[in-house]
C-alpha positions as CSV (number, residue, x, y, z in Angstrom):
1,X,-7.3,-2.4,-29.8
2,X,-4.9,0.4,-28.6
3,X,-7.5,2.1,-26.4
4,X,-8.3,-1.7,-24.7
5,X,-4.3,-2.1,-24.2
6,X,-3.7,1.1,-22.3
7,X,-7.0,0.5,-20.0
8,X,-5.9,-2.9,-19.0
9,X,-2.3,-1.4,-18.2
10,X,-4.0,1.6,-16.0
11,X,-5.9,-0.8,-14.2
12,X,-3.1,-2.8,-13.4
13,X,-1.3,0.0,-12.6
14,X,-3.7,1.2,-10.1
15,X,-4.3,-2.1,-8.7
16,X,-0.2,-2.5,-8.0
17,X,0.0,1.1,-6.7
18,X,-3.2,0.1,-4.2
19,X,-1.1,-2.8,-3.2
20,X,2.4,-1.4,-2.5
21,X,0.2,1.5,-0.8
22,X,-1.9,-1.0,1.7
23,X,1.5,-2.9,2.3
24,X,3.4,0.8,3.3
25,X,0.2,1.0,5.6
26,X,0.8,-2.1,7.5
27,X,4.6,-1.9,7.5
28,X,4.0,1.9,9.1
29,X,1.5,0.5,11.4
30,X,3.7,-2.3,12.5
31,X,6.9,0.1,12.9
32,X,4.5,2.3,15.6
33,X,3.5,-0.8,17.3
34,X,6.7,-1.9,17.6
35,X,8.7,1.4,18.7
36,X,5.7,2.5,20.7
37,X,6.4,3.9,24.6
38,X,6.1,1.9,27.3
39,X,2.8,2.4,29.4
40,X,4.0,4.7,32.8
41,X,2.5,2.5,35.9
């Protein structure tokens, strides 16, 4: 029963740490769009 315990938490663990990582992804991506240059014309 131990062994089925600490699997479910590692999965949940992983699936929280894939979130917070594909939400740092988008926040970094919309940061660059955001402070990106100017085009020169």
């Amino acid at each position: 029963m131990k062994k089925i315990v600490l699997a479910v938490l590692a999965a949940v663990g992983v699936a929280v740490a894939g979130k917070k990582l594909q939400e740092s992804k988008a926040e970094q991506a919309l940061w660059a769009e955001a402070t990106d240059t100017l085009p020169k014309n």
